[in-house]
C-alpha positions in Angstrom: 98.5 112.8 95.7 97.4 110.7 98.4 94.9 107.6 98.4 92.4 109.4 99.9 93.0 112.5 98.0 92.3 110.4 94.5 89.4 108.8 96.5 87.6 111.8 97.0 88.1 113.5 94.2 87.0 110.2 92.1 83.8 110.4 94.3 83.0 114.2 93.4 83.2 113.5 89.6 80.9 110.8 89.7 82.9 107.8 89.7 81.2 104.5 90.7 82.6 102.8 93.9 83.2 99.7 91.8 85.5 101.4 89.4 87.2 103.6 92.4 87.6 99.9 93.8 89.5 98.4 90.6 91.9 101.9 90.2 92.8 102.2 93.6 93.6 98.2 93.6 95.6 98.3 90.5 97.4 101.7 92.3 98.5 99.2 95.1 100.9 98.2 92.6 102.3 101.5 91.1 102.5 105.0 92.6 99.4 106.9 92.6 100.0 110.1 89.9 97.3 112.4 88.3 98.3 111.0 84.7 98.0 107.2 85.7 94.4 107.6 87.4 93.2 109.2 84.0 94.9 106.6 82.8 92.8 103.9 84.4 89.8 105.9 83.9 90.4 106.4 80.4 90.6 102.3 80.4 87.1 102.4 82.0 85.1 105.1 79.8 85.5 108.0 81.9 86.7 111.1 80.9 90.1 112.5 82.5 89.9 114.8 84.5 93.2 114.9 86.6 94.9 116.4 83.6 94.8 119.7 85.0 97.0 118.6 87.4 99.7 117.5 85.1 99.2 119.1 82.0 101.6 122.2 83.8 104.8 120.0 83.6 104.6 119.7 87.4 105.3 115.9 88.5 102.8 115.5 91.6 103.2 111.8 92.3 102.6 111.0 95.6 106.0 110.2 97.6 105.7 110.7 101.3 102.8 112.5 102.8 104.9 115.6 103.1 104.9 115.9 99.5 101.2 115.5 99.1 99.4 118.8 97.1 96.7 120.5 99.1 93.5 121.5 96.6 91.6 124.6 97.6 88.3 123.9 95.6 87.5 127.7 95.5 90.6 128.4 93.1 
């Protein structure tokens, strides 16, 4: 998942630009993965809502941008 790709989808579930601002900081510092952004949300009283994302056993941390999942929102 890319930094943009967390960004956005933060955004559409209603996470404040403040708290988007702390996660993505603290992401600077490890690799940017479904489980450790509901992680950090968790943290911050939000609900997670990445899970889907992992809960399938698939590992999508972001590596290079090759490797980056596409989301088609009408699935």
């Amino acid at each position: 998942m890319t930094k943009e790709e967390a960004i956005l989808e933060m955004r559409f579930c209603g996470v404040s630009e403040n708290d988007i601002d702390i996660i993505i900081e603290k992401c600077k510092q490890k690799t940017i993965s479904p489980q450790y952004l509901d992680d950090e949300l968790e943290k911050l009283g939000y609900e997670r809502f990445f899970h889907f994302e992992y809960d399938d056993g698939i590992d999508d941390s972001y590596q290079t941008p090759s490797h980056s999942k596409k989301h088609n929102l009408s699935d």
